[in-house]
Residue frames relative to the residue before (quaternion, step in Angstrom):
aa qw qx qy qz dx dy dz
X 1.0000 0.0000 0.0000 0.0000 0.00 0.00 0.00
X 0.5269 -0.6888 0.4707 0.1626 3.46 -1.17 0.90
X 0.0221 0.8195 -0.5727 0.0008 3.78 -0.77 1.13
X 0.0641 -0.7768 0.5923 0.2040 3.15 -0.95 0.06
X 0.2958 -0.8070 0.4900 0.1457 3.83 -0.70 1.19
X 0.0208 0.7694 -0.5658 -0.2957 3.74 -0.56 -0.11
X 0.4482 -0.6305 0.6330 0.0297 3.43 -1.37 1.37
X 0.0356 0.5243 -0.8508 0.0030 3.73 -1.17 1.30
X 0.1865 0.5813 -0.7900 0.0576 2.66 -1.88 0.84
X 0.4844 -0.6775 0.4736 0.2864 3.30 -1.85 0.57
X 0.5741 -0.7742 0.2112 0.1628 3.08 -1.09 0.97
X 0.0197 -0.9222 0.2683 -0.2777 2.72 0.65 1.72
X 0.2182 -0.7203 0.5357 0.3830 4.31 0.31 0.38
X 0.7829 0.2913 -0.3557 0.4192 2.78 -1.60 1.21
X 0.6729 0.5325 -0.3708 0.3553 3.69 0.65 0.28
X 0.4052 0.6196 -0.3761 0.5571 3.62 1.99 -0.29
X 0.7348 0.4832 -0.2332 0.4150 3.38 0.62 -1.22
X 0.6704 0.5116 -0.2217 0.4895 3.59 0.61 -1.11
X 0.7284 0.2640 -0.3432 0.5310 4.06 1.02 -0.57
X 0.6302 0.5648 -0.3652 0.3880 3.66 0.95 0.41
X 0.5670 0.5538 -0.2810 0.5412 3.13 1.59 -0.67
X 0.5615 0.5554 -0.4441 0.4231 3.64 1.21 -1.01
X 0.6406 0.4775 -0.3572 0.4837 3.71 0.66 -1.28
X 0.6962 0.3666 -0.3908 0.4777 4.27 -0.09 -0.95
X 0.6351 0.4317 -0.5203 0.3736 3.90 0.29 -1.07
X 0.8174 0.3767 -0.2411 0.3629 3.84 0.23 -1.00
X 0.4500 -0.8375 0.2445 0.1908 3.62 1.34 -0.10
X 0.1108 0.7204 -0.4449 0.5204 2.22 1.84 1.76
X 0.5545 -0.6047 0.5488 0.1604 3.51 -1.60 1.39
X 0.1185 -0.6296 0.7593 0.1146 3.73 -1.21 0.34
X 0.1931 -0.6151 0.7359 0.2072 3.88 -0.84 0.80
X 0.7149 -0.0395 0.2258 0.6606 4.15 0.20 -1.25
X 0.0218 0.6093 -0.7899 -0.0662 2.13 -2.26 0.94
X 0.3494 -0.7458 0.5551 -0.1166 3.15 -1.15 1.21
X 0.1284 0.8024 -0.5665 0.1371 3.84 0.23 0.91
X 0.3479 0.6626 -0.6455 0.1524 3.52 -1.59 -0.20
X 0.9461 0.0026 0.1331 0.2954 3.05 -2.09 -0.12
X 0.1655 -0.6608 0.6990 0.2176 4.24 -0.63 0.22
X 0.5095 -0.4647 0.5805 0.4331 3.17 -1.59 -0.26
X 0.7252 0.3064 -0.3942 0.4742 3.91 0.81 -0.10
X 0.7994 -0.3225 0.4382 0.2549 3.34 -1.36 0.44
X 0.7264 -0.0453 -0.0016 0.6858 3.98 -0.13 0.68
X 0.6744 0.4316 -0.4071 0.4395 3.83 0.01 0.50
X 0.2365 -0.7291 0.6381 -0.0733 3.29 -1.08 1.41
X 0.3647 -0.7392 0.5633 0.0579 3.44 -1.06 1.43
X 0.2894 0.8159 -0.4990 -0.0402 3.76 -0.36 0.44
X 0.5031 -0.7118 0.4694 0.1416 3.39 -1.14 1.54
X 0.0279 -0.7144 0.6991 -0.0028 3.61 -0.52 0.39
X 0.1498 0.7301 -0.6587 -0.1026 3.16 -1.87 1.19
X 0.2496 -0.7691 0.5849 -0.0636 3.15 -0.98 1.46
X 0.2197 -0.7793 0.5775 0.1042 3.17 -1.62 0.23
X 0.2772 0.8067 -0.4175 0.3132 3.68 -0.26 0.75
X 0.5071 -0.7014 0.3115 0.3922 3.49 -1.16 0.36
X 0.6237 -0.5133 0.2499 0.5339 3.96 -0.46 -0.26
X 0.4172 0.6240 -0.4589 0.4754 3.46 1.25 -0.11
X 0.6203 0.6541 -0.1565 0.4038 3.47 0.91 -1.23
X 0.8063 0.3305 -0.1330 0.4721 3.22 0.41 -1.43
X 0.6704 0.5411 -0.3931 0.3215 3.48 1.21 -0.35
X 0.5860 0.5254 -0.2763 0.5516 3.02 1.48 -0.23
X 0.6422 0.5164 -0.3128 0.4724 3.14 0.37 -0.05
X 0.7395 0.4395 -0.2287 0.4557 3.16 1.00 -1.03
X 0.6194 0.5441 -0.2537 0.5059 3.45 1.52 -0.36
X 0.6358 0.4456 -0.2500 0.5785 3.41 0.99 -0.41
X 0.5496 0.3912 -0.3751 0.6358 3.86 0.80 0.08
X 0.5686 0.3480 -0.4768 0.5729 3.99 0.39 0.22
X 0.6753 0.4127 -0.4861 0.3706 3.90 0.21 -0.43
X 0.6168 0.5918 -0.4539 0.2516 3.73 0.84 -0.59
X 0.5425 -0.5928 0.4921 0.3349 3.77 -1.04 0.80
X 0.6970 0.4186 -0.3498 0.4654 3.58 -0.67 0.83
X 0.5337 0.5974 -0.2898 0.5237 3.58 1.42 -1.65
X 0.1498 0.8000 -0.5796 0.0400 3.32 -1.40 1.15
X 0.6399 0.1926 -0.0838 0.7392 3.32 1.87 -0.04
X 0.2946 0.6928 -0.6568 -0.0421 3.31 -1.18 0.54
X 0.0744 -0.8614 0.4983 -0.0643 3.45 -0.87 0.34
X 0.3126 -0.8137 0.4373 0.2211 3.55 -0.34 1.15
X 0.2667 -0.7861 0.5023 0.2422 4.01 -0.41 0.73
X 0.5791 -0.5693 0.5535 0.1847 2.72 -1.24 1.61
X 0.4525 -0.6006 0.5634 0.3421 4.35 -0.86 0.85
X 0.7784 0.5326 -0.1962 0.2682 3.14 0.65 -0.87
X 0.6742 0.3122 -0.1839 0.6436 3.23 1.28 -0.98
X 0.5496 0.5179 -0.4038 0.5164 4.10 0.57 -0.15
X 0.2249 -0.7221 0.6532 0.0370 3.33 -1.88 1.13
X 0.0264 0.8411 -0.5053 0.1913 3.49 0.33 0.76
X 0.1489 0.8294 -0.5026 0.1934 2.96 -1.80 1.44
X 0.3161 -0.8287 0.4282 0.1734 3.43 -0.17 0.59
X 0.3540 -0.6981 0.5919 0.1920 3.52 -1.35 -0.06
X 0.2109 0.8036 -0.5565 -0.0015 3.92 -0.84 0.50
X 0.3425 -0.7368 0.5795 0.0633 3.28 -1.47 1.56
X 0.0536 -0.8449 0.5320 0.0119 3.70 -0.30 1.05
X 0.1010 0.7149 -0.6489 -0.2402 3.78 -0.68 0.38
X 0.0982 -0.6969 0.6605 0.2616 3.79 -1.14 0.02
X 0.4726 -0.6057 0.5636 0.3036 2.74 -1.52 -0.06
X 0.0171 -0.8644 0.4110 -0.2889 3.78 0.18 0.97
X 0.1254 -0.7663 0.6279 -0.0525 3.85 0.20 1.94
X 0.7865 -0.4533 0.2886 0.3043 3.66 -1.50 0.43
X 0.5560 0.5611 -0.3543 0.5005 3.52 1.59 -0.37
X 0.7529 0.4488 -0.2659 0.4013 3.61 1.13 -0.42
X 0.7076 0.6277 -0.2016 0.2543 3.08 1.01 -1.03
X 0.4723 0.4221 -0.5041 0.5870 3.70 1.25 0.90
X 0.7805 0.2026 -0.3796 0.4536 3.59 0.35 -0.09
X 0.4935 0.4428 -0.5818 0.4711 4.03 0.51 0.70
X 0.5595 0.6488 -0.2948 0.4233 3.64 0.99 -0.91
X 0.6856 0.5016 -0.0953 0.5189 3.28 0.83 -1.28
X 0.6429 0.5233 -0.1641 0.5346 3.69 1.22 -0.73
X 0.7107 0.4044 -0.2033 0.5385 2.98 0.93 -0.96
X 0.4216 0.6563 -0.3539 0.5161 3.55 1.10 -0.21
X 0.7379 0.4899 -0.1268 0.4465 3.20 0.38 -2.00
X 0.6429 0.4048 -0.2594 0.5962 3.83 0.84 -0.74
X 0.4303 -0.4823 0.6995 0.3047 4.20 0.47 0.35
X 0.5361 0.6177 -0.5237 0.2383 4.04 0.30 0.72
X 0.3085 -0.6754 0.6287 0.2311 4.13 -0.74 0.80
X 0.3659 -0.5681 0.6925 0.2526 3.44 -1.37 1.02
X 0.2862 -0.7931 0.5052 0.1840 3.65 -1.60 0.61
X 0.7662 -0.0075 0.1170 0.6318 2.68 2.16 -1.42
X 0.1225 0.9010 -0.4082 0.0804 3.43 -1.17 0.59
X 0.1727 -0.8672 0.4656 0.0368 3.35 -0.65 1.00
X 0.6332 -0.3706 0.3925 0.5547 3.41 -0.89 -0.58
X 0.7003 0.5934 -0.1691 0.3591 3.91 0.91 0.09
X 0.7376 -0.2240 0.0847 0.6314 2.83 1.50 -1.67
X 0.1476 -0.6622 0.6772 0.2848 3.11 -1.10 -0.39
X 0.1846 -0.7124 0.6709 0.0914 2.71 -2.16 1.10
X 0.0272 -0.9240 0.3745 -0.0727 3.67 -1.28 0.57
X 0.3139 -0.7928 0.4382 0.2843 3.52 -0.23 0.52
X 0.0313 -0.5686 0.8209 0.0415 3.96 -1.50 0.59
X 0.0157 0.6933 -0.7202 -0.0198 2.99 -1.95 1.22
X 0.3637 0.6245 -0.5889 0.3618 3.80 -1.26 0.33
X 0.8231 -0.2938 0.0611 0.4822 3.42 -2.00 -0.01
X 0.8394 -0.2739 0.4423 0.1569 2.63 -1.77 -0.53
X 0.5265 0.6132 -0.0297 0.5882 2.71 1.55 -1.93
X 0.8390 0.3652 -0.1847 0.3585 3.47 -0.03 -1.66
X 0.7646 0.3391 -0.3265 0.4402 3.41 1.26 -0.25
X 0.1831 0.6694 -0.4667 0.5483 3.45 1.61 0.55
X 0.8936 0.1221 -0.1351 0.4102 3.82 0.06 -1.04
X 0.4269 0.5251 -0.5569 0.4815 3.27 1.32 0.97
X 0.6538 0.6113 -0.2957 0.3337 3.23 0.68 -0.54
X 0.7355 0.2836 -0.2955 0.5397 3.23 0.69 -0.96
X 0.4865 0.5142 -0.4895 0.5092 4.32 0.98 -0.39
X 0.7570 0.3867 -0.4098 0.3308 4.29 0.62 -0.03
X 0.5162 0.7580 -0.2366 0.3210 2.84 1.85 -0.28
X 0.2162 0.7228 -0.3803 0.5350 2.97 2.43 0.03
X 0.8920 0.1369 -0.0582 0.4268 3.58 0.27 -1.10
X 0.7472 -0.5074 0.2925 0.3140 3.55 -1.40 0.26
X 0.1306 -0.8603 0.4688 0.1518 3.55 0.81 1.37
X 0.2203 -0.7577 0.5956 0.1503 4.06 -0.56 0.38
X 0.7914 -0.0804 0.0276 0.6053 3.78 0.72 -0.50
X 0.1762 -0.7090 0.6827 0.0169 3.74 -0.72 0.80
X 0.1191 0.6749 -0.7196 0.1116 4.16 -1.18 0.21
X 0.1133 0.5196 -0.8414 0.0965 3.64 -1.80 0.69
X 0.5710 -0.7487 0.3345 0.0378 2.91 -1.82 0.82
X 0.3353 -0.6444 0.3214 0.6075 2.21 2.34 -1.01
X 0.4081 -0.6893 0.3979 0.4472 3.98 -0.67 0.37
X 0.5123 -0.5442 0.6515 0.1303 3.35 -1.86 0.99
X 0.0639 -0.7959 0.5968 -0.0794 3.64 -0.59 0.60
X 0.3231 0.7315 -0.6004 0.0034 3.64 -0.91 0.68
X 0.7805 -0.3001 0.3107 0.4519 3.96 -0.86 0.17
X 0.2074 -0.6543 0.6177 0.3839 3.48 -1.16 -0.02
């Protein structure tokens, strides 16, 4: 089953590194990670999705309180959590294609950024899920660069 943790920590070098290493030393999966800015001053927010059973995550989730820096973690309820992600596609994509990538990209809530006679490049946001099945519907065509950020998560 899919979780998604959020991770205060102060903002400090070496503390990205030290709650990732917890997850690889014990051979635990990271789907995304997703860091940046706190709402306080010197305090970074970082989103972890994992997968695992609850036996799993409690342990995990305890051991991320032992790391120096770690001052809040908390597992997000699906329900009460808004979460989302970000993806940069370029494709490759001549003049015979480009009403129906256009039209896709439409269909995915997705803004074109750029485009030439060659490609086109563009952004889809939303679940997780939803950009899972953009992906493989582009896979129709000649992807040239792909990026996601990993999912962002805050309370409702």
């Amino acid at each position: 089953m899919k979780h998604l943790i959020s991770i205060q920590v102060k903002d400090r070098f070496g503390t990205l590194a030290r709650v990732v290493e917890l997850f690889s030393s014990r051979g635990y999966n990271l789907d995304s990670v997703c860091t940046g800015e706190g709402e306080e001053k010197g305090t970074h927010r970082i989103i972890i999705a994992t997968r695992g059973d609850d036996k799993k995550i409690k342990q995990i989730l305890k051991l991320l309180k032992n790391i120096v820096y770690v001052f809040k973690v908390t597992l997000l309820d699906p329900s009460q959590t808004i979460s989302a992600e970000l993806m940069l596609v370029r494709l490759r994509c001549g003049a015979d294609q480009r009403m129906k990538v256009l039209e896709l990209i439409k269909t995915f809530e997705g803004e074109v950024i750029e485009m030439d006679g060659k490609t086109v490049s563009f952004r889809v946001m939303g679940s997780a899920s939803k950009l899972n099945g953009a992906t493989e519907v582009f896979r129709e065509f000649e992807i040239l660069e792909l990026a996601r950020t990993g999912e962002a998560a805050i309370h409702k």
